[in-house]
Every structure is written in structure tokens, then in C-alpha cells.
C-alpha positions, 0 to 999 in steps of 0.5 A: 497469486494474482495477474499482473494486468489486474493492478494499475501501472502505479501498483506494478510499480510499487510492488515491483519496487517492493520486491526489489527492496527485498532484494538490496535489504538481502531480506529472506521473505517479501512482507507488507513492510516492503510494500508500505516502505515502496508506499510511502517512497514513490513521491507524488504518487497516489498514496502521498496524496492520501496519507498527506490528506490524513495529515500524515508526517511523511518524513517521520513515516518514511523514517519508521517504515525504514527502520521497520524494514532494516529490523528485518532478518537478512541473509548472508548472500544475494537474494536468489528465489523472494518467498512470499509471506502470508500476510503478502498473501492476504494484503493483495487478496484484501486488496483485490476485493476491495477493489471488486466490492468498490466495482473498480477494473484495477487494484489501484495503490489505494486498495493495496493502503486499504488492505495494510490498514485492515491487517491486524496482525501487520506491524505495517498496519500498527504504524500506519495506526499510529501516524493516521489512525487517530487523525480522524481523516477520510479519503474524499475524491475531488469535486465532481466526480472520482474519475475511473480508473482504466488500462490506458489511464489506470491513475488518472483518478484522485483518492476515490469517495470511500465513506470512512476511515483509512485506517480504522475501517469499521466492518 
């Protein structure tokens, strides 16, 4: 598993967040559904702001990652150990690379987006497909430059200038 202080605080915070959705569901194992539920349920954070630009119905979205989540296998008794599932596995490997590949100090919350949207096997990514996937959107950072993001400011940037889609990233 990865470090900690390898992700921006906006990250910590959405998988913290995730993990503790595993929780109140009483769910047996941490998946993508709980990261993209945590996503799509931070308001204002970096990954409204993206998906808003792919002209995602949030609502409609947050309602389908919400009953995606509340499909899931629960347990009788309070959730003691989260086990971690595969797919979380190789979401935040997913994710790590790509911020590497984009030469970024952080995995951001739009490298964890990225690595959901390139998870074939995910249901997550099968939602994410059918709210944004066919929009034809692109993220695209503000005029001027992208900004950076770093420890003390590690979201001080809009979504960064990715040169095609989201959702169906071409290889």
C-alpha cells in the first residue's frame, strides 16, 4: 500500500472518508464504489469541479454511486479489520503512476478519477462511463498555467491540462 504523505490532503481526505463509508455501510471489503461514492460526495472539491466540466449530472450520479454502494454485501456486526479488495489495489497503483507519468509531487483526487476511469472491470467505471463517457468532455486547467501542486498547498490547482478524455482514455 502506498504512504500517506504521497497523496494531497484533498486525497487523504477522500480516502479516509471512503474507508469510513465501509464502515456506516458495515460493508466486509473497501472498493472503488466507496472511493467514487467519497468522490462524488466531497462538495466543491476537485473532483465536482471535473466531472461538472464533463457536464456530469451530479445528483443523478451521487444517487447511482449511492445505491451502487448500498447493493453491496454487508456484515451483521460493526466492521472491526477493512480488507482491502484488488481492484483498490490497483486504482491507487493506477493512480500513483499516472501522477508520476504527469511528473506531479502528489497523487491529487484527479489521478484517483483517472484510475476508476481506467478500470475496466470496475462497476465504478461502468457508471462513471454512462454519466460522462459519451459527453466528449476533456479536462482542461485555467488560462495560464495549471499551477502545481505541493505539500503546503497540495490543491491549489484546477484540473490539470490532460490532452483527452476522462473517461475513455485512449492507450
Amino acid at each position: 500500500m502506498m504512504r500517506q504523505d504521497r497523496f494531497t490532503e484533498q486525497a487523504q481526505q477522500v480516502l479516509a472518508n471512503s474507508q469510513e463509508i465501509v464502515r456506516q455501510k458495515r460493508n466486509s471489503q473497501w472498493g472503488v464504489a466507496h472511493v467514487l461514492a467519497a468522490l462524488v460526495t466531497l462538495n466543491g472539491g476537485l473532483a465536482e469541479q471535473v466531472l461538472q466540466k464533463l457536464n456530469v449530472d451530479m445528483n443523478r450520479l451521487r444517487q447511482r454511486v449511492g445505491k451502487q454502494v448500498a447493493d453491496l454485501p454487508t456484515l451483521a456486526y460493526d466492521v472491526v479489520q477493512i480488507y482491502t479488495t484488488p481492484e483498490v489495489v490497483r486504482m491507487l497503483e493506477v493512480a500513483n503512476s499516472e501522477a508520476e507519468r504527469l511528473k506531479d509531487e502528489y497523487v491529487g483526487v484527479e489521478h484517483l478519477l483517472i484510475a476508476i476511469a481506467d478500470n475496466e472491470e470496475s462497476g465504478s467505471t461502468r457508471l462513471l462511463a454512462e454519466f460522462g463517457g459519451e459527453q466528449g468532455g476533456h479536462l482542461s486547467g485555467p488560462p495560464g498555467h495549471p499551477g502545481e501542486a505541493t505539500r503546503d498547498q497540495p490543491d491549489c490547482r484546477e484540473p490539470l491540462p490532460i490532452a483527452r478524455e476522462v473517461l475513455h482514455r485512449p492507450d
